[in-house]
N, C-alpha and C positions, 0 to 999 in steps of 0.2 A: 476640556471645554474651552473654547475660542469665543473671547468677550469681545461684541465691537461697544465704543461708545457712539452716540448720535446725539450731537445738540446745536443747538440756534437758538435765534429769538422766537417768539410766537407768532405764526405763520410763514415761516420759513419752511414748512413740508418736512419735516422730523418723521409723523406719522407715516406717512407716503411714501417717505423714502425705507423704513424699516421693514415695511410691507413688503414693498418691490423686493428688497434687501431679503428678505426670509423667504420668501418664492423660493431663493436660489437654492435652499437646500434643504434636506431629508428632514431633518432633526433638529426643530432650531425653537426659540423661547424667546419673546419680545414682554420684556417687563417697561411699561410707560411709568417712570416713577411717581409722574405728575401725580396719576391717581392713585398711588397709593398717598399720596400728600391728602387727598378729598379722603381716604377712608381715615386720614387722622384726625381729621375735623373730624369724627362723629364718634373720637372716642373717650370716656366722662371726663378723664382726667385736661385732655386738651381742650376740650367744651369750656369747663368749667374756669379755667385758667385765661383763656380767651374773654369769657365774659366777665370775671371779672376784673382784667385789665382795661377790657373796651365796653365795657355794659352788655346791656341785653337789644340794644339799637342793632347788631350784628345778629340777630338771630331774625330767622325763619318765624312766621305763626307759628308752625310745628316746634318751634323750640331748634330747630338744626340751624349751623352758620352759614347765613348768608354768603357769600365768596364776596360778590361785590361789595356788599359793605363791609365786610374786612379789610377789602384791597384798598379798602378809602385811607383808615388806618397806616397800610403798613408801606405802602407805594411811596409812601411821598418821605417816609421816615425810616431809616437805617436801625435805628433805636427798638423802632415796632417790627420791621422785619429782622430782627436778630433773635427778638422775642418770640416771634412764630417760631423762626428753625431751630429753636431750641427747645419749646413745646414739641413737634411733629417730629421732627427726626430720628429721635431715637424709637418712636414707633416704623419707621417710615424703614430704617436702616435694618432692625427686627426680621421686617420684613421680606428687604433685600436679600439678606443673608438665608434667611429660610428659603427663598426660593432657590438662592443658589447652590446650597449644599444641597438642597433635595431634587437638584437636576439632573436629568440623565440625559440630557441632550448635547449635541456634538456645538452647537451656537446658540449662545445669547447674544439679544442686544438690548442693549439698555439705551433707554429715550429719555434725555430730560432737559430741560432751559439752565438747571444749576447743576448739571454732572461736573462741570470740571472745577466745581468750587469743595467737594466733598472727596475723601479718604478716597469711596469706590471707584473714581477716574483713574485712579493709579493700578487698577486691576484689569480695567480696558488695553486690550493685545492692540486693536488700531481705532483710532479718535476721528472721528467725524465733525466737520462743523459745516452746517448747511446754511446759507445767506440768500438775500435774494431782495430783489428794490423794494426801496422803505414805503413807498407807495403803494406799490399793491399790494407788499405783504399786510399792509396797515387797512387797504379795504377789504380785504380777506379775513382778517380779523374782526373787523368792526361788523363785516355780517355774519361769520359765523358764530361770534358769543356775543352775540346781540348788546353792545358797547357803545358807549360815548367815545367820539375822540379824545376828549379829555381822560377820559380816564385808560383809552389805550394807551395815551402818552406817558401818563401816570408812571402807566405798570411796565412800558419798553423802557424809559428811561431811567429804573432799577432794577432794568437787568445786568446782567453780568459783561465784563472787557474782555472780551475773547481772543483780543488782539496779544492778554499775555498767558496765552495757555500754549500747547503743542499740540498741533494737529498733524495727522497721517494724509487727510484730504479735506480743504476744502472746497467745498462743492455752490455754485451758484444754483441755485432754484429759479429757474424761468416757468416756471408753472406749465414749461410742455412736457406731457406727456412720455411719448416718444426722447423726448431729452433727458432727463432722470434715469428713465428705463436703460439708456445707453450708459450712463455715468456708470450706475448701479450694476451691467454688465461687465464693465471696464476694471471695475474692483474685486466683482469676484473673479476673474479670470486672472487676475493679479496673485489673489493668494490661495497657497497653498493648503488649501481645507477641503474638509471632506464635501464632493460634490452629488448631488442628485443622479439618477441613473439616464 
């Protein structure tokens, strides 16, 4: 099994590119961890520890966590984001590893904004990091999850320095089409993995 990793800030085309990136071959597994981060919010133990660190102001009518009003929280404070990933994680990471021993596919890739701050980055065979202008990425963001600037700044400006991690490519995101599609050609033709017929 050949792990790629794939990460950026949010709106950098992570998604998009993995996509393109799994086209390429027979037998492949795209785990977005992000979401398995959304299936830990909803599970009692992280709920319950959540509110009552931050109250019941973070909760949903339904009773389920708000994201936004979480992010109120933990964006701005290093304190309160340490306290998430170490509520979610160990659900999160569970969950990783189950997918991964129970895989019978020839490629994974894993998609996440915090891959290269956890253990499983060190399992990634080659590291991706995707970039692209802070401008558009930022109105890209703001209308796809429907955001404040402010609190898009919030939540870029605790993201991760990627400047000291190691990557195998990084890649600019110009939001063309046709341009990715070539990137994403150029890498699989590069390595030596089992290819589609």
């Amino acid at each position: 099994m050949y792990i790629f990793g794939v990460t950026g800030k949010s709106g950098t085309g992570k998604s998009t590119f993995s996509k393109l990136l799994s086209e390429k071959y027979i037998n492949y597994k795209i785990v977005n961890i992000d979401k398995l981060g959304h299936l830990a919010l909803k599970e009692e133990t992280v709920l319950n520890g959540l509110t009552k660190e931050f109250g019941i102001g973070i909760l949903n009518t339904d009773g389920s966590i708000n994201r936004k009003k979480l992010g109120e929280f933990v964006f701005l404070n290093s304190t309160n984001m340490d306290y998430l990933t170490e509520l979610t994680w160990g659900f999160m990471e569970k969950e990783i590893n189950i997918i991964l021993d129970n895989n019978n596919t020839n490629v994974v890739i894993l998609e996440w904004i915090l891959l290269p701050t956890v253990e499983l980055w060190n399992k990634c065979d080659t590291k991706i990091l995707l970039h692209s202008d802070d401008l558009e990425r930022k109105n890209k963001v703001l209308e796809r999850d429907n955001v404040s600037e402010e609190y898009f700044n919030k939540r870029d400006n605790s993201s991760v320095d990627y400047s000291t991690y190691h990557f195998d490519y990084i890649i600019k995101n110009n939001y063309i089409d046709d341009e990715l599609e070539l990137i994403v050609h150029n890498i699989y033709n590069e390595l030596s993995l089992p290819k589609e017929d």
